[in-house]
C-alpha positions in Angstrom: -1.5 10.3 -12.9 -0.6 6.7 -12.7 1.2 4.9 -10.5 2.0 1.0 -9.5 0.7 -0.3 -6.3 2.7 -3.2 -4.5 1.2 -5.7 -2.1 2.8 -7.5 0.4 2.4 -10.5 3.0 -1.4 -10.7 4.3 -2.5 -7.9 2.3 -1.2 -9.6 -1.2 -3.1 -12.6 0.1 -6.2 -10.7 0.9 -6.4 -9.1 -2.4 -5.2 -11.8 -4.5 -2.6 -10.1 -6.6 1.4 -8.8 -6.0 0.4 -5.4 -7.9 -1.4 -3.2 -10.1 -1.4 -0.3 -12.2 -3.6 2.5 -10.9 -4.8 6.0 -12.0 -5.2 8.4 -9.2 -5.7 12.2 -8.9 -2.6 15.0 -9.3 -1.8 15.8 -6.2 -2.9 12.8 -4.3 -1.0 11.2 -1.1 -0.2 7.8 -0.1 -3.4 8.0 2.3 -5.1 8.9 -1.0 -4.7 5.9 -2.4 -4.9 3.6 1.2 -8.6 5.3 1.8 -9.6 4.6 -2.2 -8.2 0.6 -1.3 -10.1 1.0 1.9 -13.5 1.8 0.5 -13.4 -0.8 -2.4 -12.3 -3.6 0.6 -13.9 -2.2 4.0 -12.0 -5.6 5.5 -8.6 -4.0 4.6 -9.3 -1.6 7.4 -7.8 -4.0 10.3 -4.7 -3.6 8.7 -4.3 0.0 9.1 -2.8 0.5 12.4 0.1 -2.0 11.3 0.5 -0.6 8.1 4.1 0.3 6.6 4.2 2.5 3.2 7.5 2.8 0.7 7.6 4.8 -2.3 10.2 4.3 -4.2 11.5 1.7 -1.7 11.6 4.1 1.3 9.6 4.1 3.9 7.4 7.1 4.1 3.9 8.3 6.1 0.4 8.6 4.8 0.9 12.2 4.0 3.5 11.2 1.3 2.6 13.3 -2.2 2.8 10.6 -5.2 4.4 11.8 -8.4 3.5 10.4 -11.6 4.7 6.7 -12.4 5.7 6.5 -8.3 5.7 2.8 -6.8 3.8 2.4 -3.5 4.1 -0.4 -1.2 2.2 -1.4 0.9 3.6 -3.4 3.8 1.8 -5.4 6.8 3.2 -6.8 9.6 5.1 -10.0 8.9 5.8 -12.7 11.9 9.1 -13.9 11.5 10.7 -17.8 11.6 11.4 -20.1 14.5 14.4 -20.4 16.1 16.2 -23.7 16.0 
């Protein structure tokens, strides 16, 4: 099935790119596709215990089933602005 993959904040910076269109396996989960990321970019792996996921923009868990043409986020931490 395909689906698009969104990048956000440190992670698009780290990857170079906002998005992508990606084939995965029927049946596969959100952590499906974070562990398939993980092993093409072993680096990414810091980023796990901060990681948010959407699909569909709602946030859901690594156990998350994708559907066919879903939209998956991926969301690290962000630090916010100053105060004036």
């Amino acid at each position: 099935m395909r689906i698009r993959l969104r990048f956000f904040a440190s992670l698009r910076e780290r990857l170079g790119r906002t998005e992508e269109v990606r084939e995965v396996p029927t049946g596969a989960t959100v952590a499906t596709v974070w562990e398939l990321l993980k092993r093409e970019r072993p680096e990414l792996a810091v980023l796990e215990r901060s990681l948010a996921f959407a699909v569909a923009q709602e946030y859901v868990d690594k156990t998350h089933p994708l559907q066919d043409n879903d939209e998956l986020a991926f969301i690290p931490p962000v630090s916010g602005g100053g105060h004036d």
